[in-house]
KEFIZA-505451 format. One line per 10 residues: number of its first residue (from 1); their letters; for each residue x, y, z of N, C-alpha, C. Coordinates in steps of 0.1 Angstrom, whole numbers. Each point is the difference from the previous one (the first is absolute). Layout:
REM residues N
NUM	a	X Y Z X Y Z X Y Z | ...
This chain:
REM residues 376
1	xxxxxxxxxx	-160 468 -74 -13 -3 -6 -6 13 -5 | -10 -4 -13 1 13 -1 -17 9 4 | -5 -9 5 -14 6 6 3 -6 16 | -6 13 13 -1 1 10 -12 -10 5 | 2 -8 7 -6 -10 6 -18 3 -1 | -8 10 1 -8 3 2 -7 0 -12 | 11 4 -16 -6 3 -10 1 -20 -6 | 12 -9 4 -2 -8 -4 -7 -8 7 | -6 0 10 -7 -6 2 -17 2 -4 | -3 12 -5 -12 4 -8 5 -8 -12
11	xxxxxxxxxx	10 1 -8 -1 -3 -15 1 -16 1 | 0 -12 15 3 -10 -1 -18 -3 -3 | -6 3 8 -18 0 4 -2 6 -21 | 0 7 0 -4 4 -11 2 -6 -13 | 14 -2 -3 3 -9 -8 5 -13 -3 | 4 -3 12 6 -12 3 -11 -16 9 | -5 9 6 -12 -12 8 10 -1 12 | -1 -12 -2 8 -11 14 14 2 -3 | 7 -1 -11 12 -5 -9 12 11 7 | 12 -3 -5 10 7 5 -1 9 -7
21	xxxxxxxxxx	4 14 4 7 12 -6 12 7 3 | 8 -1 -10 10 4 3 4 16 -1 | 8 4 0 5 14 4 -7 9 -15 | 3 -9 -11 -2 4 -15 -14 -4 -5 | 2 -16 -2 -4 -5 -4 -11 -8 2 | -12 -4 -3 -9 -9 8 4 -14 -11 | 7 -9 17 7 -12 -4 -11 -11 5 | -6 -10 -15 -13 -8 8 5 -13 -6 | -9 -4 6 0 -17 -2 -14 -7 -1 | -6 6 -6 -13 0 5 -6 -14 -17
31	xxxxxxxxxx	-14 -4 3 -8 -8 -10 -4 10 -7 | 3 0 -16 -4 9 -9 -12 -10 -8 | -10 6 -3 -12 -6 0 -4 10 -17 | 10 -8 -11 -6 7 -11 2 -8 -12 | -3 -3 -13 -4 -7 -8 16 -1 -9 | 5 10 3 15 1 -6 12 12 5 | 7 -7 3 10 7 9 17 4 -3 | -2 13 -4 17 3 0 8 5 4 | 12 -1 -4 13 2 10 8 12 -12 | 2 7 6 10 13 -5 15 -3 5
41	xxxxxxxxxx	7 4 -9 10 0 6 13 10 -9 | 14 3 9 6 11 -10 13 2 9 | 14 9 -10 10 2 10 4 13 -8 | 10 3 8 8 15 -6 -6 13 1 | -5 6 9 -4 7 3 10 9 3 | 3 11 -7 10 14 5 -16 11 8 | 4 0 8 -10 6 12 -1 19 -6 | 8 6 -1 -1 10 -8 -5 6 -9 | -6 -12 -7 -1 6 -14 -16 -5 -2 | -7 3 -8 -14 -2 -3 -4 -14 -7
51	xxxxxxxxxx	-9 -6 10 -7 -11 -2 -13 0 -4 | 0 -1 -10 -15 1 -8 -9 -16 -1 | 11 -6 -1 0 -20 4 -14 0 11 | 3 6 10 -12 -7 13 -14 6 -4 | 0 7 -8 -16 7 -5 -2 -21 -8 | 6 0 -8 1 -8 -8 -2 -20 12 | 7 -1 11 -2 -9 5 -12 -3 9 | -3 15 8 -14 4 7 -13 -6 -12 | 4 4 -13 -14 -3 -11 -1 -17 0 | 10 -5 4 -1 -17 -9 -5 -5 18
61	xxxxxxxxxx	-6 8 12 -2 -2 9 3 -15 9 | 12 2 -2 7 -18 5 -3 1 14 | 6 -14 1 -7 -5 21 12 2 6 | 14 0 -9 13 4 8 7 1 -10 | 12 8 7 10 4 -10 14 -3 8 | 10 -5 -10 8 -6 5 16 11 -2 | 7 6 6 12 8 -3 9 -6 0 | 9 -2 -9 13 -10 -9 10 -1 10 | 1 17 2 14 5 1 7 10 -12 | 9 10 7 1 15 -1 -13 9 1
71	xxxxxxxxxx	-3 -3 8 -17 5 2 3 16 5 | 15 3 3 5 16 2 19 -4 -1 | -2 11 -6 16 6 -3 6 0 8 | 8 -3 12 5 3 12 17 6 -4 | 3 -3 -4 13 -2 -8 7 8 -10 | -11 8 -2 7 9 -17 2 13 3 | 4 10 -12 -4 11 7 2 4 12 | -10 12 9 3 6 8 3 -7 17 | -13 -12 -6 3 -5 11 16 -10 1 | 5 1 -10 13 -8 5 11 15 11
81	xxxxxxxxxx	-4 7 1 5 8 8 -3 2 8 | -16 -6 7 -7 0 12 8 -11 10 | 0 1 12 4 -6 8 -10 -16 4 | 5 -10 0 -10 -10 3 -2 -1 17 | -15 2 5 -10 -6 -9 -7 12 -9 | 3 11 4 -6 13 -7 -5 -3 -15 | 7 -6 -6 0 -2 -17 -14 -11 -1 | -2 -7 5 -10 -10 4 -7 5 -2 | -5 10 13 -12 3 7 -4 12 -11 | 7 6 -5 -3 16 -12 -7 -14 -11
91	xxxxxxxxxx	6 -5 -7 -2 -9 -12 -15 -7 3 | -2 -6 13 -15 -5 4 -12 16 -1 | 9 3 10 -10 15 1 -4 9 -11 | 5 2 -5 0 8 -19 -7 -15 -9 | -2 -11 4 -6 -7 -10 -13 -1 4 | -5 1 13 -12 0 10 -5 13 -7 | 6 9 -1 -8 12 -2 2 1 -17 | 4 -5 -6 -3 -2 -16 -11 7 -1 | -4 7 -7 -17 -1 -5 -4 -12 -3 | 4 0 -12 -7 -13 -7 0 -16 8
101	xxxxxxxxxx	16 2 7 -2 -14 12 -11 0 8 | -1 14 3 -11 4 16 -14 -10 -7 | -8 5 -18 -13 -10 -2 4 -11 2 | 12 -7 1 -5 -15 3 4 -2 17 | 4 6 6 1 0 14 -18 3 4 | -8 8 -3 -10 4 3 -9 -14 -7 | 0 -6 -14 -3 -9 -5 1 -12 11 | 11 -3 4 5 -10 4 -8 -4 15 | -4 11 5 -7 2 14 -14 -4 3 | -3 11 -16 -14 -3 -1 -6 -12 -2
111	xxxxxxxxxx	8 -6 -15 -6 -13 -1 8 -9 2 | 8 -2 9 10 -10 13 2 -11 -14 | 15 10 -4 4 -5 -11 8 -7 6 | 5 -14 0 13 -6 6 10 6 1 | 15 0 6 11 7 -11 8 -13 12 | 9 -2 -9 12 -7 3 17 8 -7 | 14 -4 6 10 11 -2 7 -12 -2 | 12 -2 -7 14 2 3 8 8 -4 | 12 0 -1 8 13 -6 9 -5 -12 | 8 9 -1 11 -3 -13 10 9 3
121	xxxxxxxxxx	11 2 -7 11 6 5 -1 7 2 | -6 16 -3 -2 15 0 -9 0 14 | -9 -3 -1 -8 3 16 14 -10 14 | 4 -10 -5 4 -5 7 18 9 7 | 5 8 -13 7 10 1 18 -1 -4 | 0 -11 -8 7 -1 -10 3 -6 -10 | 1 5 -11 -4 -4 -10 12 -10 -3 | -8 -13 -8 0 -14 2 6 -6 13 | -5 6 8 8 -6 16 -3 -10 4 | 7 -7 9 -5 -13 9 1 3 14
131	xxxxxxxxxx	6 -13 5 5 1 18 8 11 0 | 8 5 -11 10 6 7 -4 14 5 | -10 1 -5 -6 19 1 -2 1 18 | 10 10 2 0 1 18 -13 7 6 | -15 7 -11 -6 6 7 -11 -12 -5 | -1 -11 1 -10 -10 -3 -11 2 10 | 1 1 12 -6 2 13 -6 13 0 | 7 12 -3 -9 8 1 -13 2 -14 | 6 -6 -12 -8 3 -10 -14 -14 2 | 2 -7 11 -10 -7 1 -8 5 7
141	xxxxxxxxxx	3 5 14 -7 7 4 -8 13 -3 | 0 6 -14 -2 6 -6 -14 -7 -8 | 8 -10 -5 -15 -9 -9 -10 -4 8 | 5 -6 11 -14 0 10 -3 10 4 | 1 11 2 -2 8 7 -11 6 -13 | 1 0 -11 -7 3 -10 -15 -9 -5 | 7 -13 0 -9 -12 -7 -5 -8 16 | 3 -3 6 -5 -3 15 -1 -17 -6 | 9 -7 -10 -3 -12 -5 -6 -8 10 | -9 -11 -3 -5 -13 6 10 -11 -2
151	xxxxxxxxxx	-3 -9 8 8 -11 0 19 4 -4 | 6 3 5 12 3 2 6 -12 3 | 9 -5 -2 5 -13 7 13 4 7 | 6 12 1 8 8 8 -5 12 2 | -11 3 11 -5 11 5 14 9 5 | 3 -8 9 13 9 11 9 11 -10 | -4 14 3 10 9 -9 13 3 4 | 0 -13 7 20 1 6 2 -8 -9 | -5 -11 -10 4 -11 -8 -2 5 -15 | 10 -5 -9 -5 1 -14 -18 -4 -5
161	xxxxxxxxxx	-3 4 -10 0 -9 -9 -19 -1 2 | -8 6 -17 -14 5 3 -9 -16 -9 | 7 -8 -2 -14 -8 -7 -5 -4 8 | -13 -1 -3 -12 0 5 -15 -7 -10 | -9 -5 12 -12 -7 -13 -8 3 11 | -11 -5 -12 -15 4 2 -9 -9 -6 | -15 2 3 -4 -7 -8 -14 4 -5 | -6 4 -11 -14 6 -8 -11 -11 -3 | -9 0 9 -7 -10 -1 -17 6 -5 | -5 -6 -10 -13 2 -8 -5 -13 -4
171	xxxxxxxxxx	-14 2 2 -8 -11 -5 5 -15 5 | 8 -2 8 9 -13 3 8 -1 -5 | 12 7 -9 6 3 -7 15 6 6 | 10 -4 0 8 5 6 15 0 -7 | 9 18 3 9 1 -6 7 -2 8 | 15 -3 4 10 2 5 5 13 -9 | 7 10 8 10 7 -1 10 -1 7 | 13 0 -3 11 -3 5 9 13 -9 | 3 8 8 8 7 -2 14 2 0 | 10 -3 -6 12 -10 2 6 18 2
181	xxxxxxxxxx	18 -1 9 8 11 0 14 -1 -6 | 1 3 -12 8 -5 -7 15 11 -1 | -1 7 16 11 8 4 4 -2 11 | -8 -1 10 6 -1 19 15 -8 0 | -2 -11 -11 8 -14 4 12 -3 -15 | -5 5 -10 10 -2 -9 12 2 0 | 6 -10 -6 17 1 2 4 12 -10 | 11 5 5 6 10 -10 6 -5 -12 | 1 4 -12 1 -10 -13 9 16 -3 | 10 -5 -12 10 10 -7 -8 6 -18
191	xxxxxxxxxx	-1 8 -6 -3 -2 -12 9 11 -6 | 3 -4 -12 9 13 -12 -8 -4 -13 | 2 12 -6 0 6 -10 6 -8 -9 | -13 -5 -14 2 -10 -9 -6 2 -9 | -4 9 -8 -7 6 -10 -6 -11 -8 | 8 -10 -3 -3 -12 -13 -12 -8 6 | 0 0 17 -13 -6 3 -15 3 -7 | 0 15 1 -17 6 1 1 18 -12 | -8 0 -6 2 12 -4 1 10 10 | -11 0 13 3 7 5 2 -7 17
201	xxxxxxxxxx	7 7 5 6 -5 13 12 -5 -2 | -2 -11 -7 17 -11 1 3 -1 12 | -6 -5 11 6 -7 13 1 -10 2 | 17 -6 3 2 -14 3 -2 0 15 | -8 -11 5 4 -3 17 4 -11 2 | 5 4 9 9 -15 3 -5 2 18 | 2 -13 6 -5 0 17 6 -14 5 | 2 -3 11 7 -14 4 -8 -7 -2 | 6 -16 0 -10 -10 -1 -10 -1 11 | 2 0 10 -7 -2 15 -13 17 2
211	xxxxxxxxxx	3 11 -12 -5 11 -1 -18 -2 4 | -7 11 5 -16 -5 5 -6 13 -6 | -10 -3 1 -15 17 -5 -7 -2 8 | -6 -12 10 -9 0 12 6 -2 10 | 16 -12 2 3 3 15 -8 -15 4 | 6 -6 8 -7 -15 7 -11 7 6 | -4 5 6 -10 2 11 -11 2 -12 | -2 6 -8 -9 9 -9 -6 -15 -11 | 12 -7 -1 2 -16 -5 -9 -6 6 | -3 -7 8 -6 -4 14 -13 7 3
221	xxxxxxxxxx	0 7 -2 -15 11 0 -5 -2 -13 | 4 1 -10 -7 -1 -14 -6 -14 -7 | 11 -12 8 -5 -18 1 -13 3 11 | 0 2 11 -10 3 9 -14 1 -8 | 1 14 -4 -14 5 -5 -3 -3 -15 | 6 -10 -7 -3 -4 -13 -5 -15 3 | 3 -4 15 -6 -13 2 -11 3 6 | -9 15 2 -11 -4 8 -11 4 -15 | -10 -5 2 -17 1 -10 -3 14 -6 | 2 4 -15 -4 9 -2 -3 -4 -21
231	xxxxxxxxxx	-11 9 0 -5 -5 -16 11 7 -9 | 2 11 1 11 12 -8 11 1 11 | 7 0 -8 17 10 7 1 6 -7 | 7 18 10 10 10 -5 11 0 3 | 10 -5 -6 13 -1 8 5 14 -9 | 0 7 8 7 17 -4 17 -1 1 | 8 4 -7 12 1 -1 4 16 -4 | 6 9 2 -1 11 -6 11 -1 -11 | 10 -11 -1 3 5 -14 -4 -13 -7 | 6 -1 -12 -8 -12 -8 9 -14 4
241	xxxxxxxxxx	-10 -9 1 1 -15 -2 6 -8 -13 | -11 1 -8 5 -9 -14 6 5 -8 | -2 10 -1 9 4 -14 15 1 3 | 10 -2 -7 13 -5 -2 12 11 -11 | -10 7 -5 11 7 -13 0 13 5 | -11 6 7 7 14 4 12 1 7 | 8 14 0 11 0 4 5 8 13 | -16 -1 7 2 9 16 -5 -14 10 | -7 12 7 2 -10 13 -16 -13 -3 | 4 -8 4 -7 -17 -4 3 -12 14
251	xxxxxxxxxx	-9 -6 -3 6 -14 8 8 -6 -4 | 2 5 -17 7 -12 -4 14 4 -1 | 3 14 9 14 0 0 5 -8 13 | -9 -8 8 0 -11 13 -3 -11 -9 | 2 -8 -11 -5 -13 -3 -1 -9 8 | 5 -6 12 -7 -6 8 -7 6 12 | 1 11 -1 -19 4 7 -9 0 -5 | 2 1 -15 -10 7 -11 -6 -20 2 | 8 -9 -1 -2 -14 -1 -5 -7 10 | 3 7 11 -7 -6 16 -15 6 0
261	xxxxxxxxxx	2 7 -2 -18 9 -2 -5 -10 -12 | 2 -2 -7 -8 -11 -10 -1 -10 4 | 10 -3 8 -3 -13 2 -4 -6 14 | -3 10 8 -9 2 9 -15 4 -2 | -3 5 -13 -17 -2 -2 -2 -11 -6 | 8 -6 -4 -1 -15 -5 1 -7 12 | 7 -4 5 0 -11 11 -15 5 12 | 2 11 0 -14 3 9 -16 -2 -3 | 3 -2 -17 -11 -3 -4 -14 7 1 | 5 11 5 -12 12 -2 0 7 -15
271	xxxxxxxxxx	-17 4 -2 -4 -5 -11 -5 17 -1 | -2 6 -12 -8 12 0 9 8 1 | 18 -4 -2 9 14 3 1 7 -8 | 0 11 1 5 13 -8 9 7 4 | 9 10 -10 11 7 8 -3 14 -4 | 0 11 11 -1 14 -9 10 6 4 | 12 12 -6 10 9 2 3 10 -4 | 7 7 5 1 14 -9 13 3 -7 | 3 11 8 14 6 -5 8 6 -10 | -10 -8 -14 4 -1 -13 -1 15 -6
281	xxxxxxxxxx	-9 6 5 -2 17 -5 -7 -6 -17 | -4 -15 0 -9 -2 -15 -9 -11 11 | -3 -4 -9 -11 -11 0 -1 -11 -11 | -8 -12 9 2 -15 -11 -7 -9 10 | 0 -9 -10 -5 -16 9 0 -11 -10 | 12 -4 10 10 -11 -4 -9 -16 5 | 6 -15 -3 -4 -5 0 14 -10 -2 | 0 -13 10 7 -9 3 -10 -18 -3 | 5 -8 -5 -6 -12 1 5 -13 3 | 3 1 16 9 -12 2 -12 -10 4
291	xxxxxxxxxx	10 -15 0 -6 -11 1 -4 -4 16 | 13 9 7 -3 -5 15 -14 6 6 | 1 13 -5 -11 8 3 -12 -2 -1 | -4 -5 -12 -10 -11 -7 -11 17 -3 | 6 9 -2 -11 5 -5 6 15 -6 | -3 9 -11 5 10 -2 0 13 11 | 13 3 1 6 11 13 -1 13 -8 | -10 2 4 1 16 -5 10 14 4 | -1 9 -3 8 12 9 -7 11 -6 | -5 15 7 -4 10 -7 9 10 7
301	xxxxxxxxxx	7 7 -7 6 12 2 -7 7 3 | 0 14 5 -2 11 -5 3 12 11 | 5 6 -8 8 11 4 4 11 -13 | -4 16 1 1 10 12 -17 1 2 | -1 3 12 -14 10 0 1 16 -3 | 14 5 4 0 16 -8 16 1 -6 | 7 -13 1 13 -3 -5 7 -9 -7 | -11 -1 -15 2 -11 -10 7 5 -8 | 8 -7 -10 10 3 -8 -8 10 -12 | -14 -5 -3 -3 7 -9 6 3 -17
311	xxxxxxxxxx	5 -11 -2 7 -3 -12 12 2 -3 | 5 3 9 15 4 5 11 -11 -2 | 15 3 -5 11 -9 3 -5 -15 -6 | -10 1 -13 0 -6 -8 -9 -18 7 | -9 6 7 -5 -11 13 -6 -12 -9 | -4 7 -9 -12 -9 -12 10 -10 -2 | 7 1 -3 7 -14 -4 11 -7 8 | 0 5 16 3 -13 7 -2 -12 0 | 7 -9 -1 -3 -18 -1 -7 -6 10 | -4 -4 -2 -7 -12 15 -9 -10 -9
321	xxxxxxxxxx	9 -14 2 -8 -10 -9 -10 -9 6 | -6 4 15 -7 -5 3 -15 13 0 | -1 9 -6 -9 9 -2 -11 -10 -4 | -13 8 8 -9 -9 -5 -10 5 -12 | 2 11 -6 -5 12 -6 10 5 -8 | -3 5 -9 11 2 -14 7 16 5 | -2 5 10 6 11 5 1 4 14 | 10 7 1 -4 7 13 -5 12 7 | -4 12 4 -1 9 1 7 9 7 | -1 13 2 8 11 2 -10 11 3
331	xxxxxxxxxx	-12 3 0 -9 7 8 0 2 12 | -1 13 9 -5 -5 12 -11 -2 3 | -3 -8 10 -16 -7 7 2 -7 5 | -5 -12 4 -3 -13 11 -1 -15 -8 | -2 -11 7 -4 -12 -4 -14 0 10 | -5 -11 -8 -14 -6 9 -1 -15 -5 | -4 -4 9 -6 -13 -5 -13 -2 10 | -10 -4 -8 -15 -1 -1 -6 -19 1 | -4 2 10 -5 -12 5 -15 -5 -1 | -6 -5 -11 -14 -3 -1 -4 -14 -1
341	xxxxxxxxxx	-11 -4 3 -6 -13 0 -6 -1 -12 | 7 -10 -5 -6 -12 -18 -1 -10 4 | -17 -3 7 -6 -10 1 9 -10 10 | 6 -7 0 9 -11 9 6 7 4 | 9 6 -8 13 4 -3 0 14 3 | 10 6 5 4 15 -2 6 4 -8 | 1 11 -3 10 7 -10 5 11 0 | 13 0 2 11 13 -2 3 6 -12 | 4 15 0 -2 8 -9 16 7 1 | 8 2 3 12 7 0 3 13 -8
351	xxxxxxxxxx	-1 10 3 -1 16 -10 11 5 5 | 0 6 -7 15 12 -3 -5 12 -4 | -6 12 9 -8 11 0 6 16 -1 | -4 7 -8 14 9 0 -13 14 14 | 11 10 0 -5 8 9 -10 8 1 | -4 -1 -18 -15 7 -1 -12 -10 1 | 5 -15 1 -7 -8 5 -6 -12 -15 | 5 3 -12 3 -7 -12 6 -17 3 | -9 -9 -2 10 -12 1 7 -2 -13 | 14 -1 4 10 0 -8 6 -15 -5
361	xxxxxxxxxx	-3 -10 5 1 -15 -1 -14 -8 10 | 1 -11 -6 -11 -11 10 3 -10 -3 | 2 -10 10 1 -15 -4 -15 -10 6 | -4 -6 -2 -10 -9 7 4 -12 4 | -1 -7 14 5 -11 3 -12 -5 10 | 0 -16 -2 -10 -4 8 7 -6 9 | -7 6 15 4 -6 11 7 -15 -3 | -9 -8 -9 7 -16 6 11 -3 -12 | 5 10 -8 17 1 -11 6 -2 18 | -6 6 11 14 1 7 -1 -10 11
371	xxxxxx	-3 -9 -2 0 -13 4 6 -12 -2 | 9 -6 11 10 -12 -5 -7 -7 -8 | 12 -4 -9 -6 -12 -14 -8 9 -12 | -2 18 3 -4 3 -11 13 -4 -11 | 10 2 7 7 -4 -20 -1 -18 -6 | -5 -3 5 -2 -14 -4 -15 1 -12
């Protein structure tokens, strides 16, 4: 932990109230009581290098912030010569003391900004890894030990595996967050070198038929909590859901996981879902319109916060025909989506923010587009 019992329990009274505090982070659950409410969110974080991004997320003063995954480098570089869990614990510790991380850690306290985690391959500590990675256990214990997450649905750090939910409740208003782990449990899949696929990348994958990315248990937990009452869903994935033409890592190199997940927010019939992910080192927000679903499935990317492509390897003109916006981006910065009341109705705002705090895309969506029988 990284404050002495005496100092966290001053900073719990001070900034926290009643609410939990965790080692890092002030983790709440609390009724936010404001006219419009939003959610930050972002991934790719190389812990070393300069983050100018959180000046930038601290200004758009959100109620929580949500971390994708690769939220620290565990894996590259020097720390791949660190011994685990050493490599962990340096990667968390050097991002804690960031400068620029430190104002939103001090931000985060002050005005008991939510934060919610999952990870992605690099924090998790191998890159594109699944089950097979033998230090899964200690790099977990690492994430909690950092993010102190709520709602865990495998607390025990003898066991895999960090998704976890929560839930943000204002005005009577309520989000689910569900933070999916789309590493603990994934099957190991084969990929080569295919140039003709993608300008850049060209990865074919291939995986067995019976192959998973959540694992039954994680299955079972995610029907669970989409059957209980909530106005919005976040279902967090750290890599992407819908899109289908890039040529790295996807759901849709799992086609029937990528197809159980659809068709399990359809049959569940929960209404108000959204998907957010990272990974991409760009940014986008894509858009699905199936019939089962009965309503347009959004997805917002966004990814780097200090490790975007930046116009690099020709990003501008990756494919994805379900883009909901005539581009994608390559800045670094964050997503948000902004939650206000229009008379009956609410309204969502989805942004694409670069690090000096510029919104770089926006879409507007009214709460009830995401309601069964909106495509009718």
């Amino acid at each position: 932990m990284y404050f002495d019992e005496r100092v966290r329990q001053t900073a719990t009274y001070l900034f926290c109230g009643f609410i939990f505090q965790s080692g890092t982070f002030c983790m709440a659950a609390i009724d936010k009581v404001r006219p419009t409410t939003r959610i930050a969110f972002g991934s790719c974080a190389v812990q070393d290098k300069p983050m100018p991004v959180w000046s930038a997320v601290v200004d758009r003063e959100p109620d929580a912030f949500l971390f994708l995954g690769d939220n620290v480098y565990a894996d590259t570089g020097a720390y791949k010569l660190m011994p685990s869990p050493r490599n962990y614990e340096v990667a968390y510790e050097r991002l804690k003391k960031n400068p620029d991380f430190n104002k939103f850690l001090v931000a985060s306290r002050a005005r008991e900004i939510e934060v919610f985690a999952t990870w992605d391959d690099h924090d998790y500590g191998l890159n594109d890894g699944g089950e097979e990675h033998s230090e899964r256990l200690e790099a977990k214990k690492a994430f909690v030990d950092f993010f102190s997450p709520l709602g865990l649905a495998e607390p025990s750090l003898d066991q895999p595996g960090i998704h976890n939910t929560s839930v943000i409740e204002f005005e009577g208003f309520s989000i689910q967050v569900l933070m999916l782990d789309t590493r603990s449990y994934r099957s190991r899949y084969t990929k080569a070198e295919n140039p003709e696929l993608c300008a850049r990348g060209g990865w074919a994958y291939d995986s067995e038929a019976d192959a998973t990315i959540l694992g039954e248990k994680q299955w079972t937990w995610l029907a669970e909590e989409l059957a209980k009452a909530a106005d919005l869903r976040l279902i967090v994935s750290s890599i992407q859901v819908l899109p289908t033409e890039q040529c790295f890592e996807k759901w849709a190199n799992f086609p029937a996981e990528r197809e159980r997940l659809l068709r399990l927010i359809a049959a569940s019939q929960a209404q108000g879902v959204i998907l957010l992910s990272g990974d991409r080192h760009s940014s986008e927000i894509s858009v699905m319109k199936r019939e089962d679903i009965g309503y347009p499935l959004y997805e917002i990317t966004s990814s780097g916060l200090n490790n975007a492509l930046q116009g690099r390897f020709d990003i501008a003109n990756e494919r994805n025909s379900l883009r909901a916006l005539s581009s994608n981006v390559s800045d670094n910065g964050f997503g948000e989506i902004e939650i206000s009341r229009s008379g009956m109705d609410r309204t969502l705002v989805f942004r694409l923010i670069d690090e000096q705090g510029a919104e770089l895309q926006a879409l507007q969506v009214p709460l009830s587009m995401l309601s069964r029988n909106a495509l009718r």
